[in-house]
C-alpha positions in Angstrom: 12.4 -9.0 10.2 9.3 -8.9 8.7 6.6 -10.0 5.7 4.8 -7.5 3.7 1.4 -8.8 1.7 1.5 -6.8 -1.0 -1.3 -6.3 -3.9 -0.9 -4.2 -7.3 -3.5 -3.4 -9.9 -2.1 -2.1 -13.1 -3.3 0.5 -14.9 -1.1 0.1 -18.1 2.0 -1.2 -18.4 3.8 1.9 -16.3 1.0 2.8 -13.7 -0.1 0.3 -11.3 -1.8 1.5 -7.7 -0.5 -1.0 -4.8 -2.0 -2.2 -1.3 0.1 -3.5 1.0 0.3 -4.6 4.8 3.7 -4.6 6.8 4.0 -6.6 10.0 7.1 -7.1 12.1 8.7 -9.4 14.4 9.1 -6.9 18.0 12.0 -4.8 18.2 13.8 -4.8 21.5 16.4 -2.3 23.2 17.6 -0.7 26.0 18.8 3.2 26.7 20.2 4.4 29.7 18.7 7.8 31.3 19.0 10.3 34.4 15.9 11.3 36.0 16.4 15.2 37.6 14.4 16.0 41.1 12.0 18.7 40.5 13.2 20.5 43.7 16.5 21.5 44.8 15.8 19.6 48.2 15.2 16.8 47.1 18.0 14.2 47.6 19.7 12.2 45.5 19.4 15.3 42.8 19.6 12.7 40.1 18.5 9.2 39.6 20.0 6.6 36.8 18.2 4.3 35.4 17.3 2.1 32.0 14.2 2.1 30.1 14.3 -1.6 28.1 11.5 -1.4 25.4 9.6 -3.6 23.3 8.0 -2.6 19.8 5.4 -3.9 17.7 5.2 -2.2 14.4 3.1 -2.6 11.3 1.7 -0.9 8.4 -1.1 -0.5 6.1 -0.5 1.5 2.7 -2.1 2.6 -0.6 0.0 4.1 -3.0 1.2 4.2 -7.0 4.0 2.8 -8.3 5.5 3.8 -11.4 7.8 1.7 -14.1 10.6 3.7 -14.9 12.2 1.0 -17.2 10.3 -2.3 -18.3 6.9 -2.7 -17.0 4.5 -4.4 -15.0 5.0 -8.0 -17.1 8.3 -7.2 -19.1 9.6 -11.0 -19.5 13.5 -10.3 -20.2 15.6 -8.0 -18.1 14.9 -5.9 -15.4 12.4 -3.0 -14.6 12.8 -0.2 -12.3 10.1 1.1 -10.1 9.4 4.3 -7.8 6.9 4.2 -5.2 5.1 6.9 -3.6 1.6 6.1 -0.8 0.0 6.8 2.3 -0.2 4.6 5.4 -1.8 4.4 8.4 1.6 3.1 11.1 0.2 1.3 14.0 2.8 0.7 16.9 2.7 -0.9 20.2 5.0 0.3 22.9 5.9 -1.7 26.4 8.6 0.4 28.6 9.8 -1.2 31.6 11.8 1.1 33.9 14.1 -0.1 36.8 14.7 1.1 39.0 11.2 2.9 38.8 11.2 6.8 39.2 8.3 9.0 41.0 7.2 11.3 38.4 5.9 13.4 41.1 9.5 13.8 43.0 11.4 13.3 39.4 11.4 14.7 35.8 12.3 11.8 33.8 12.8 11.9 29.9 10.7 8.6 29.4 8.2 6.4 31.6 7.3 2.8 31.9 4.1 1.0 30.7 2.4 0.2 27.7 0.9 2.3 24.7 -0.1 2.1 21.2 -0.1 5.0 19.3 -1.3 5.2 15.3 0.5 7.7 12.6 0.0 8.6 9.0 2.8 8.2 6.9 4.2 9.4 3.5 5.4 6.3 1.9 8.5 6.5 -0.6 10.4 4.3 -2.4 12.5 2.6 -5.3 12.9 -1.0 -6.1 14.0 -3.2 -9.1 12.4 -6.3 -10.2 13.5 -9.2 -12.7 11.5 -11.7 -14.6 12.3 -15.6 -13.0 9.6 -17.2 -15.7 6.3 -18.0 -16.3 4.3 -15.4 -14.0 7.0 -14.9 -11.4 9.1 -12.0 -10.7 12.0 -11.6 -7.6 11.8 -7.8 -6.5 13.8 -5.6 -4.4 13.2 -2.1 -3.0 14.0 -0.2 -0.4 11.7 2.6 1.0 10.7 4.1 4.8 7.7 5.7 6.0 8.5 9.3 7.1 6.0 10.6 9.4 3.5 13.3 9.0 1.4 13.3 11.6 2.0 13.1 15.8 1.0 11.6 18.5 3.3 12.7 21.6 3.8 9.4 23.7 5.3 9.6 27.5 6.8 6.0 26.3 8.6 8.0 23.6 11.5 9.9 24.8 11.6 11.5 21.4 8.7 12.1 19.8 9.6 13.9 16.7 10.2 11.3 13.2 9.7 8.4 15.4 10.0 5.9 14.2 12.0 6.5 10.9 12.5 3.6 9.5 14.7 2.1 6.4 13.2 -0.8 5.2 15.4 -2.9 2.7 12.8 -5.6 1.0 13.1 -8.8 -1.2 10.7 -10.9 -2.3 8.6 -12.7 -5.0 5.3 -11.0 -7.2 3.6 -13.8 -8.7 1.3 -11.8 -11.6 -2.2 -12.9 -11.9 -5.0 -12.1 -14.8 -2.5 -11.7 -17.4 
């Protein structure tokens, strides 16, 4: 769950460029792993244990967005939209791993602590929105945020297109200056 303050200017009636800021409520999960000893000596030669994690995620972006039907203050039906931006993904990561593993004795696929790590996104999307009156328009779109640059995290037992979300959104545009 999360809110996204969202601001368009328009162009013309089809072109409008968009800011927007995404913050989320923290995601939480568990995964089960086996750490491997680095040495053939070393006994037990394996170790389970869980990593529970805790995300904080959030987003800034600048992008277009581009009427394919309707427009940016059509009154009667319903307009179509694609969106295509660049963010800036900010994410906080807290591991906590029990039973805790010795790096130095152990390869382990993830680690505990905390981290925050920053990525640039391509933003994409499609939505559909529909007059209510006056001003006010309910929208819907769905888009994600695919990853285009790194930032290898020990917290991260997968670093590659993480994370990838899918985020569904509804909401309300109330249009101002018109």
């Amino acid at each position: 769950m999360g809110q996204t303050v969202q601001f368009n200017f328009h162009f013309n009636q089809k072109q409008t460029a968009y800011t927007w800021l995404n913050y989320y409520t923290p995601a939480k999960f568990k995964n089960n792993f086996t750490a491997t000893a680095k040495s053939l000596n070393t006994v037990p030669s394996t170790i389970p244990f869980s990593a529970s994690a805790k995300w904080n995620i959030g987003q800034l972006s600048i992008g277009w967005k581009h009427y394919f039907k309707g427009g940016f203050d059509t009154e009667n039906g319903y307009n179509l939209y694609g969106i295509a931006g660049f963010g800036l993904m900010i994410t906080r990561v807290e591991n906590v791993v029990a039973p805790a593993i010795d790096t130095s004795i152990y390869t382990s696929p993830t680690v505990g602590g905390n981290d925050k790590f920053y990525r640039l996104t391509l933003d994409l999307g499609a939505g559909v929105e529909f007059p209510v009156g006056g001003s006010f328009y309910l929208y819907g779109d769905l888009r994600t945020w695919l990853p285009t640059s790194d930032y290898p995290s020990p917290l991260l037992h997968s670093n590659k297109n993480v994370p990838l979300p899918c985020i569904l959104s509804v909401g309300m545009r109330l249009l101002f200056g018109n």
